[in-house]
C-alpha positions in Angstrom: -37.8 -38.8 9.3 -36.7 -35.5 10.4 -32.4 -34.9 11.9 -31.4 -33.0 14.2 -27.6 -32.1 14.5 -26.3 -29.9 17.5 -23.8 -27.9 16.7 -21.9 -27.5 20.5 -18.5 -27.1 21.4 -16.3 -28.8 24.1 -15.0 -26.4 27.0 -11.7 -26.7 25.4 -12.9 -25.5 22.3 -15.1 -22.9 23.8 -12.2 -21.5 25.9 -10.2 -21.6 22.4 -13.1 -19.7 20.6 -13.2 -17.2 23.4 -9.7 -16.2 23.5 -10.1 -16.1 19.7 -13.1 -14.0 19.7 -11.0 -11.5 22.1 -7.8 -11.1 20.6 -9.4 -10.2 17.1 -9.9 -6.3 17.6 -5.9 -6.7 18.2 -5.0 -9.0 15.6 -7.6 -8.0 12.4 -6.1 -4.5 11.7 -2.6 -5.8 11.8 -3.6 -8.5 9.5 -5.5 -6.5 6.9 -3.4 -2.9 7.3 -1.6 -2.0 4.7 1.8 -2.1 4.3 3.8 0.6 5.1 7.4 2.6 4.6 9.3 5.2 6.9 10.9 7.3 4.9 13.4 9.7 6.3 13.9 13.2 5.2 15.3 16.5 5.5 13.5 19.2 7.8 10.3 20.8 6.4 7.8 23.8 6.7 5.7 23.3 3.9 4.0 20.9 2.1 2.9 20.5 -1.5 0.6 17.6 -2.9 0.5 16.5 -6.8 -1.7 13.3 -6.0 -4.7 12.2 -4.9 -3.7 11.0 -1.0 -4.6 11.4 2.5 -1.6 13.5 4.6 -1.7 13.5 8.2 1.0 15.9 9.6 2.1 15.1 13.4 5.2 17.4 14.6 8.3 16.1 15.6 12.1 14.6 15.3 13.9 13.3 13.7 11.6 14.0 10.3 10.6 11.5 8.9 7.5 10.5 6.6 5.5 7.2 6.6 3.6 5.6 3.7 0.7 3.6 4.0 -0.4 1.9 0.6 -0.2 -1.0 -1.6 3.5 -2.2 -2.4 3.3 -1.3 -6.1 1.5 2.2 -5.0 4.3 2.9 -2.6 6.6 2.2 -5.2 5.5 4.7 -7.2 4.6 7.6 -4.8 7.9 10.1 -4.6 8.4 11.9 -1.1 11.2 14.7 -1.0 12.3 17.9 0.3 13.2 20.6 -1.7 13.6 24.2 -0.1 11.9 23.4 2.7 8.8 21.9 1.2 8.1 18.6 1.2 6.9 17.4 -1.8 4.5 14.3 -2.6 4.2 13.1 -6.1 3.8 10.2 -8.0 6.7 9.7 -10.2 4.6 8.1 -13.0 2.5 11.0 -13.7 4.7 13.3 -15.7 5.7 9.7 -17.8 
């Protein structure tokens, strides 16, 4: 004897999936993004990288830098300004 189960959903719950199924190009990135940090910092012209990251320089004020990276990665990444160079480091490399 052979069952068959139909899987179907009520209009509720297919106005529920709907909505669902629309808001997730809005709410994944949010959701799996990672965490990030605005730093603020003194005026720059040049920058200098000791690590291995992805920069992405936009103009404007006030300066400030953000970091995008795992919470014990962030931690450990140093931004500063010295001279007029910002400098981006991470501060266990030297230890």
């Amino acid at each position: 004897m052979t069952s068959h189960y139909s899987i179907g959903f009520s209009p509720p719950m297919t106005s529920i999936f709907l909505l669902l199924l629309h808001l997730l190009p809005t709410v994944l990135p949010v959701l799996i993004a990672p965490p990030s940090e605005t730093r603020d910092v003194a005026a720059f012209t040049y920058v200098a990288v000791a690590t291995p990251v992805t920069v992405l320089v936009h103009q404007g004020s006030p300066q400030q830098v953000t970091v995008e990276a795992a919470a014990a990665d962030m931690a450990r990444l140093e931004t500063m300004v010295d001279h007029d160079e910002l400098r981006i480091r991470d501060r266990t490399a030297d230890a």
